[in-house]
KEKOL-917787 format. One record per residue (C-alpha): x, z negated, y negated; residue number from 1. Coordinates in Angstrom, 1 decimal, always signed. Layout:
BEGIN
R_x_z_y_nr
R_X_Z_Y_NUM $
...
***
This chain:
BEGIN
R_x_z_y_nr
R_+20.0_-39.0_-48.4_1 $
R_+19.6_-34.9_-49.3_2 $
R_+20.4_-33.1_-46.6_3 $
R_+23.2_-30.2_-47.7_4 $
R_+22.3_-26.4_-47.6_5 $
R_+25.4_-26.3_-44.2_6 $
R_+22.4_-27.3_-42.2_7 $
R_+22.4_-24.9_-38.6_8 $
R_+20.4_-24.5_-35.6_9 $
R_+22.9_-26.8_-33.7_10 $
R_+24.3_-29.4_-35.9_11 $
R_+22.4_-31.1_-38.7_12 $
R_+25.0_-31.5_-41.7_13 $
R_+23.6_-34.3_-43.9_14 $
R_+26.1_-35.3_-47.6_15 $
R_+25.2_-39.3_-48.0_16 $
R_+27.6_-38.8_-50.8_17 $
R_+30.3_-36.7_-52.3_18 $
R_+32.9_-38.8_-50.5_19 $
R_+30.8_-39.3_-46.9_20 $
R_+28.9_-36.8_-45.0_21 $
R_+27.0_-37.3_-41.5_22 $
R_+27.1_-34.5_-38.9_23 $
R_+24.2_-34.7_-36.3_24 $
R_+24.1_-32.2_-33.2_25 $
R_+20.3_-31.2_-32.5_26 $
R_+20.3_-29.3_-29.6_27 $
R_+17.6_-30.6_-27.5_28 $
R_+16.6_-31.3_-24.6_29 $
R_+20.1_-32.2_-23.8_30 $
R_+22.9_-31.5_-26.3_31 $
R_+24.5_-28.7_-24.2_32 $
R_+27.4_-26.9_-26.1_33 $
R_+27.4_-23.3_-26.3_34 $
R_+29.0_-20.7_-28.0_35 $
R_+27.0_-20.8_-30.5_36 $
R_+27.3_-24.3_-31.3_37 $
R_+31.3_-23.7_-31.2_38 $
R_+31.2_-21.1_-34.0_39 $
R_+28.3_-23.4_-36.3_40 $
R_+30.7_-26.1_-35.9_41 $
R_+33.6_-24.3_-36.6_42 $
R_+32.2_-23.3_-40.1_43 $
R_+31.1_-26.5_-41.0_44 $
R_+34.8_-27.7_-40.1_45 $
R_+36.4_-24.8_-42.1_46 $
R_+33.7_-26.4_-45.6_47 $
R_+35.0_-29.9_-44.5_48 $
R_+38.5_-28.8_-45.0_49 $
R_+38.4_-27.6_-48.2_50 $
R_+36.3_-30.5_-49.9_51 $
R_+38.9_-31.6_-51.7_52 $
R_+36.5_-34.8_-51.9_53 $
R_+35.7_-35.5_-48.9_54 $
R_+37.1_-38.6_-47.2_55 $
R_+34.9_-39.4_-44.1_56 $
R_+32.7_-37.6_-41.7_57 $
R_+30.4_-39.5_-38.8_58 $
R_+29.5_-37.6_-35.9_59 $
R_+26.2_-38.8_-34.0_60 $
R_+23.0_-37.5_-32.3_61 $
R_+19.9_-36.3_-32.8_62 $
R_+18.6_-35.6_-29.3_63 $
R_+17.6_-39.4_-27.3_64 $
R_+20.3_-40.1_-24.5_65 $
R_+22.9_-38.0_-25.3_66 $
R_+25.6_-37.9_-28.2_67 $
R_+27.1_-34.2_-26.8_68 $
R_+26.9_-32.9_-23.6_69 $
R_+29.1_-30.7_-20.9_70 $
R_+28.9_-26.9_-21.2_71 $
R_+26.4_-24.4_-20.9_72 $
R_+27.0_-22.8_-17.5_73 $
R_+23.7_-20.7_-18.3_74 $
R_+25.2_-19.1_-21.6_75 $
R_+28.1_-16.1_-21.7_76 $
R_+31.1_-18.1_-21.3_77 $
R_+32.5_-14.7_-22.3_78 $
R_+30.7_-15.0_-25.7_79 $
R_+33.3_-18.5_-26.3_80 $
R_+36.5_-16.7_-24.5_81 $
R_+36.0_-13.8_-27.1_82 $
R_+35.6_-15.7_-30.1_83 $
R_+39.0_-15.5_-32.6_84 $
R_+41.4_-17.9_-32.0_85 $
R_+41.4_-20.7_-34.5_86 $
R_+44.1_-21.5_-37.3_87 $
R_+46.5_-23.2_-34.9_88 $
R_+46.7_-20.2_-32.9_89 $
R_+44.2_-22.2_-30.1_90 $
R_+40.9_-20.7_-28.9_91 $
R_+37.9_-21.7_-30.4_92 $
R_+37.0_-25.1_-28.8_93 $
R_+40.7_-26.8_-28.7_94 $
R_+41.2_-25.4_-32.1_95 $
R_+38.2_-27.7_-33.5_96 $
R_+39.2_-30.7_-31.7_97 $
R_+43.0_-30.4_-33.3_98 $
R_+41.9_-29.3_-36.6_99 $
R_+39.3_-32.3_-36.6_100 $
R_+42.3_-34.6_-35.6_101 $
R_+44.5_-33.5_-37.8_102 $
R_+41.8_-33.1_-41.1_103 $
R_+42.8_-34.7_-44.2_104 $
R_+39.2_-36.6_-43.7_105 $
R_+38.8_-39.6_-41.2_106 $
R_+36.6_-38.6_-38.6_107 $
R_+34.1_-40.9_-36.6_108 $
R_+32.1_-40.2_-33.6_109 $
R_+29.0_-42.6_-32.8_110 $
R_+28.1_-42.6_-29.6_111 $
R_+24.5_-43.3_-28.4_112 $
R_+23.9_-42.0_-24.9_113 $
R_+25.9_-39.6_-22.7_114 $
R_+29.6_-38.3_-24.0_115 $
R_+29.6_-35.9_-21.2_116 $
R_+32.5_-33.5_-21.0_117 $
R_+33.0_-31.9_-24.4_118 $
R_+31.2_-34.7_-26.1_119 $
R_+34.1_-37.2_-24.4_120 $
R_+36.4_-34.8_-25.9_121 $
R_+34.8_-34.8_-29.1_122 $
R_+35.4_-38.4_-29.6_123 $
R_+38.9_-38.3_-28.1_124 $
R_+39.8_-36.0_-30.7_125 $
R_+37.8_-38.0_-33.7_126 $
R_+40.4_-40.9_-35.2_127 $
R_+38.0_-42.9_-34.1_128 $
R_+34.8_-44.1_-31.5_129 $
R_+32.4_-46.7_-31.7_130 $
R_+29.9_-46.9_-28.5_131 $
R_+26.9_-48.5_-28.2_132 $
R_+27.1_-50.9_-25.3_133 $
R_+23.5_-51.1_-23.7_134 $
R_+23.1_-47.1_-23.9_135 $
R_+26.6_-45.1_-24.3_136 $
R_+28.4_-43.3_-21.2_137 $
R_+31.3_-41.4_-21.1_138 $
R_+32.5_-38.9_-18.9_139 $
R_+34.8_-36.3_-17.9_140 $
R_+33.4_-35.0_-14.8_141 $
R_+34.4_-32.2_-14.7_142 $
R_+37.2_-32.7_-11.3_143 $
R_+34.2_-33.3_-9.1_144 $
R_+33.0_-30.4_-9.7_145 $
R_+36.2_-28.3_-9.1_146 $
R_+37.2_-27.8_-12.8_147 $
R_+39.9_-28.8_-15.0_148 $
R_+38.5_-30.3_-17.8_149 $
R_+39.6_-27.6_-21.0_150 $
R_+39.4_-30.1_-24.5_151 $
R_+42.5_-31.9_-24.2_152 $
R_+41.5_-34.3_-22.2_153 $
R_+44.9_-34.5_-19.7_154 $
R_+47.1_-34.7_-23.5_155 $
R_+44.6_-37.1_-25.7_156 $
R_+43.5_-40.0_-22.8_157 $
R_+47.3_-41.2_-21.4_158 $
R_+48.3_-42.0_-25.0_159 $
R_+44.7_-43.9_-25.6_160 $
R_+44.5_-45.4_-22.5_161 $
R_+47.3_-45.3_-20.6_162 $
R_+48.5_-42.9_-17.3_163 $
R_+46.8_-45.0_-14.6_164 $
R_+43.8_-45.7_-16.7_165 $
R_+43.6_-41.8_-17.2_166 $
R_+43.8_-40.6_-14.0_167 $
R_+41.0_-42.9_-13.1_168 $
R_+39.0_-41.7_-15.4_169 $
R_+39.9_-37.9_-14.8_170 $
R_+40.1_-37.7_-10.9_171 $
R_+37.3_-40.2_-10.4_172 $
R_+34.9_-37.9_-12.5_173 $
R_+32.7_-41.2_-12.5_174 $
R_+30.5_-42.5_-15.6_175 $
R_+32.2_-44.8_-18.0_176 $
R_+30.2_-47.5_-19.7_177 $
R_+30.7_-49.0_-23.0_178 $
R_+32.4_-52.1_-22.5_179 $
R_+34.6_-50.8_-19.8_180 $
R_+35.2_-47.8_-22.7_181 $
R_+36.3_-50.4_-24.6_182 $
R_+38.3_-52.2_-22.5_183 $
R_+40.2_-49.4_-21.6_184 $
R_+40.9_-48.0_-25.2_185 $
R_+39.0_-45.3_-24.3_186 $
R_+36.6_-46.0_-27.9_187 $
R_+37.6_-48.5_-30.6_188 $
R_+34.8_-51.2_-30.0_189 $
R_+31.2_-51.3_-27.8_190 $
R_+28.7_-52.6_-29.8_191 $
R_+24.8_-53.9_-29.3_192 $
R_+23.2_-50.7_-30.0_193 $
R_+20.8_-52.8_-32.4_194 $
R_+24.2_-53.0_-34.8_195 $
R_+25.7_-50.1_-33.9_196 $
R_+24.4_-47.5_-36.9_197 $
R_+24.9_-50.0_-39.0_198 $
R_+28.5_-51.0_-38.2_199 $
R_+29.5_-47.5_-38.4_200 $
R_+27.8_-46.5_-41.7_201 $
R_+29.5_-50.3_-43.6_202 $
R_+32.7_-49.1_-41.9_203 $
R_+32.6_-45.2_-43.2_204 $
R_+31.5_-46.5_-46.6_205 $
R_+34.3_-48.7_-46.8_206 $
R_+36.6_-46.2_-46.2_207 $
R_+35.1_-43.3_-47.9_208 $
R_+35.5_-46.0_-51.2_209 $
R_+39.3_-45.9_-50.8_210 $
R_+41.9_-43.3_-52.4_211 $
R_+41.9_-40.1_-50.7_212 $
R_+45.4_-39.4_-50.9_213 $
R_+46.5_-42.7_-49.3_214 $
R_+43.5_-41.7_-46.4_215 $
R_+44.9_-38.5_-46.0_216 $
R_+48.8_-39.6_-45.8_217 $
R_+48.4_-42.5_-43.6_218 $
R_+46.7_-40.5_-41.4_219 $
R_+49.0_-37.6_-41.2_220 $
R_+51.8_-40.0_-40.6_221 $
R_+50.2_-42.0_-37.7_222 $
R_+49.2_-38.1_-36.2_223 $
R_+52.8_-37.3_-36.7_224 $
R_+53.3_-40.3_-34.0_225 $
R_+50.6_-40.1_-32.3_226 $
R_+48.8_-36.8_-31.4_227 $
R_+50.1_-35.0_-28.3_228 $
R_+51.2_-31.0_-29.3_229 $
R_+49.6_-27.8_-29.4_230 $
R_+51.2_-26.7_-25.7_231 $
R_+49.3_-29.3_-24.1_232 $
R_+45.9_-28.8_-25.4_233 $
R_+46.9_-25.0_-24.6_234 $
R_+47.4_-25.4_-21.3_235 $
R_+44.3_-27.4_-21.1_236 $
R_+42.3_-24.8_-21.9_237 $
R_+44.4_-21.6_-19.9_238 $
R_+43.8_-24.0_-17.2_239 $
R_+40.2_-25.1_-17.3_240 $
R_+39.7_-21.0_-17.9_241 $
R_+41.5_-20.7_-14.7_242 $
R_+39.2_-23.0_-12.8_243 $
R_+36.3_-21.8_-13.9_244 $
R_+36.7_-18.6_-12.2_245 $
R_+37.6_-19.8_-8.8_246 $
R_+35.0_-19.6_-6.0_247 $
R_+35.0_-23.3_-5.3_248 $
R_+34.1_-24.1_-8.8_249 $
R_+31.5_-21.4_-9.1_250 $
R_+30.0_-23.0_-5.7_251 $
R_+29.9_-26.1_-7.1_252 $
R_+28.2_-25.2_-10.7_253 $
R_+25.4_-23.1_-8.4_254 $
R_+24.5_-25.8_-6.2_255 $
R_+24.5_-28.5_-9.4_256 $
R_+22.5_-26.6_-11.4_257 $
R_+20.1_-25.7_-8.3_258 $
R_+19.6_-29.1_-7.9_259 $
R_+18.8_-29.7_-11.9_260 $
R_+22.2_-29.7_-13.7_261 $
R_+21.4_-28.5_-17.4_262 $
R_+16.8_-29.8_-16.8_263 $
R_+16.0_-33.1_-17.7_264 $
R_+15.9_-35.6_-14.7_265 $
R_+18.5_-37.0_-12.1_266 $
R_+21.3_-35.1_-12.3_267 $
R_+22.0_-35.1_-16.0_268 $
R_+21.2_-38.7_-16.0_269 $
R_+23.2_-39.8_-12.6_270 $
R_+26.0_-36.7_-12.9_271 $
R_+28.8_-39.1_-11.1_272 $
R_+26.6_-39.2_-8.6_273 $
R_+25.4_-35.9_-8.4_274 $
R_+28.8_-34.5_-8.2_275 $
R_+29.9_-36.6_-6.0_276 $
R_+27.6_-35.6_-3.6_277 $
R_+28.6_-31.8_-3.3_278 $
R_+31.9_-32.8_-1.0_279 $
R_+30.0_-35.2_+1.4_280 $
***
């Protein structure tokens, strides 16, 4: 496969084909997203847009243990609030996730290690997840730590996976795993991670073989049904923005990353239990 000239510091763009491209992010050591990520990805998504062949686009990893991770609480958050709002009118982060879901291109995230945050996001707004089951977690974690997660988190999970099911997964903060992912309707299948790439890549090619116009119109009719609207991914986002700038939340971003949130090590790896531990 030639990789295409799109290629950024953040997120690998690699064309298998003129129907089927693969989008890896490459952030090491672990996948944080940062402003700058934001505005790579949101050029690559305006290109993807406008390919008037394009018909499928996988999402996976570069960086070992993680698909995409939470937030840089290091970076200027201000740097991301100050960014143009998007085409729908959204800031910049809940205007890619919409835009992805609503693309005339089928969008699939593969998930190999920790979906933390914006990466569960990411996949919530792909059309659909595959997860491989010995090594994929997801998480939105972000109510133990006094936040309100901002992606669309509150708007996309209840119509996947139910109210009850969502609060659980929301107000519990707690790691996800693969099967019960699947289980829940959280991702489409959890698969042995030995037959996960493989899976995914039969699946896209499949689809990427089929007619774009009928791709494209199937999938605008089931989002027509489907996807929640712009007001709740907005207030999402004003609120998450809101949360961020309280003193509890601040507290609780200070002592987590004191204690190695955003380094290699325990708390990236056991983040459930990290933030659960700040209230006892």
């Amino acid at each position: 496969m030639e990789s295409s000239s799109a290629n950024n510091d953040q997120l690998r763009v690699t064309r298998a084909s003129p129907t089927l491209c693969r989008i890896a992010f490459d952030h090491p050591p672990l996948n944080l997203m940062q402003p700058a990520f934001v505005a790579q990805f949101r050029k690559i998504l305006t290109a993807l847009e406008a390919d008037a062949q394009l018909k499928v686009v996988v999402f996976e990893s570069a960086v070992d243990g993680v698909f995409l991770n939470h937030s840089d609480f290091l970076a200027n958050m201000e740097d991301l609030a100050n960014m143009p709002q998007g085409p729908t009118g959204l800031e910049a982060w809940p205007d890619i996730l919409v835009r992805l879901s609503r693309a005339p291109f089928v969008s699939i995230a593969c998930i190999r290690g920790r979906a933390t945050g914006n990466g569960s996001e990411l996949a919530l707004a792909c059309d659909m997840a595959f997860a491989s089951r010995e090594r994929a977690i997801l998480s939105q974690w972000e109510v133990g730590a006094g936040l309100v997660p901002g992606g669309g988190p509150m708007a996309r999970l209840p119509r996947l996976v139910g109210r009850n099911r969502a609060l659980e997964i929301l107000l519990t903060s707690n790691d996800i795993d693969a099967d019960t992912a699947e289980a829940y309707g959280y991702v489409n299948r959890a698969l042995p991670d030995a037959q996960l790439d493989g899976f995914v890549q039969a699946m896209a090619t499949r689809i990427a073989s089929f007619d774009k116009w009928a791709i494209a119109n199937t999938k605008r009719l089931v989002d027509a049904a489907t996807l929640p609207p712009d007001l709740e991914i907005a207030a999402g986002w004003d609120t998450f923005r809101a949360s961020f700038a309280r003193p509890v939340a601040q507290k609780s971003i200070r002592t987590l990353l004191d204690r190695g949130l955003q380094r290699p090590g325990e708390v990236e790896a056991r983040l459930a239990e990290a933030v659960g531990k700040l209230w006892t």
